[in-house]
C-alpha positions in Angstrom: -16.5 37.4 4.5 -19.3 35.8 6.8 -18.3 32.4 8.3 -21.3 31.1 6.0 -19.4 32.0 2.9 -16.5 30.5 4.2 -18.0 27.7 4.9 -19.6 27.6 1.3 -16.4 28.2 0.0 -14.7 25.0 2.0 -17.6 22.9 1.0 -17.2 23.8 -3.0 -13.4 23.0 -2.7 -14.2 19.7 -0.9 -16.7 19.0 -3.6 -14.8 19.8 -6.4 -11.9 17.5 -4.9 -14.6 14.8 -3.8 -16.6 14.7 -7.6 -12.8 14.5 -9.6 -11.6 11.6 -7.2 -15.1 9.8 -8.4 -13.9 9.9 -11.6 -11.3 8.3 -13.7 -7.7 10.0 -14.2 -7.8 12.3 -16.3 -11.6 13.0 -16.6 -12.4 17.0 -15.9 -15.9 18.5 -14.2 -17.1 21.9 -15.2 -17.6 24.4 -11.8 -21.2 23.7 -12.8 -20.9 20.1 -11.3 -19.8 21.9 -8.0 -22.4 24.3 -7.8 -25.2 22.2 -8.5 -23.8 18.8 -5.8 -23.4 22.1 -3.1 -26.6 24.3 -3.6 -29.4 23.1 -1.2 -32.7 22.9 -3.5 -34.0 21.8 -7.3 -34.4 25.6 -8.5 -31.7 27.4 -10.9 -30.4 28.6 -7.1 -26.7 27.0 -8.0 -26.4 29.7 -10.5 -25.4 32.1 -7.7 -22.3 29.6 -7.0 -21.0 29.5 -10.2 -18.9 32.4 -9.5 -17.7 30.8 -6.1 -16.9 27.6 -7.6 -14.6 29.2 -10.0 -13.2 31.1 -7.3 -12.9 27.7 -5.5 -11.3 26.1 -8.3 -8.3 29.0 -8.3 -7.7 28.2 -5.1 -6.9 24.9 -5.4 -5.0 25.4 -8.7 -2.6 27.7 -6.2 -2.8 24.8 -3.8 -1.4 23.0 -6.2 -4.2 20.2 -6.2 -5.8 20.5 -9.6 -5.6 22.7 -13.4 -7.9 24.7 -14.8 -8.1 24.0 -18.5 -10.0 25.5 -22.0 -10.0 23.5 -25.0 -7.6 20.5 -23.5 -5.3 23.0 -22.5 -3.7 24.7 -19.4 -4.8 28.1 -18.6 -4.2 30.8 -16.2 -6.5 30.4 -13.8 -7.1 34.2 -13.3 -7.3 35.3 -17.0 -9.6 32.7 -18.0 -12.7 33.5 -19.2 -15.9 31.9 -20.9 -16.0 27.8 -19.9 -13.6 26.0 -17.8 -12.8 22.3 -16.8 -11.7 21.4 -14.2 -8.9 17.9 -13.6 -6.3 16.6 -11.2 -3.0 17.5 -11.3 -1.2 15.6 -13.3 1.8 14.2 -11.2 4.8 12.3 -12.3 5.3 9.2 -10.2 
């Protein structure tokens, strides 16, 4: 990978982290929301990062930092297919 895709790839984590701490607890984003705060322009270019936001989004499920869910509901993050949301781990205090 070319350190521009890894630095694409930082940036949509940190986004995805950065847009669900701007909401309230609980409240999801779709990788769309990602895409479209990290692409750099007002075309349909963020369409090219939806796959890289959903890769982005695995990676911090493993990390532990947030679910991926479908209908409500937890799903595996690497057999999920069609649209995805996006939320904070819920953590029991």
């Amino acid at each position: 990978m070319t350190t521009t895709g890894r630095q694409t790839d930082r940036k949509l984590e940190q986004t995805i982290l950065a847009l669900l701490d701007r909401r309230a607890p609980g409240a999801t984003i779709c990788p769309s929301d990602a895409a479209r705060a990290v692409h750099d322009g007002d075309d349909d270019g963020w369409r090219a990062l939806m796959e890289p936001a959903r890769r982005a989004a695995r990676r911090l499920v493993a990390a532990g930092e947030v679910e991926i869910t479908q209908g409500g509901r937890p799903v595996d993050a690497a057999e999920a297919r069609g649209p995805v949301r996006i939320s904070r781990v819920h953590r029991e205090s």
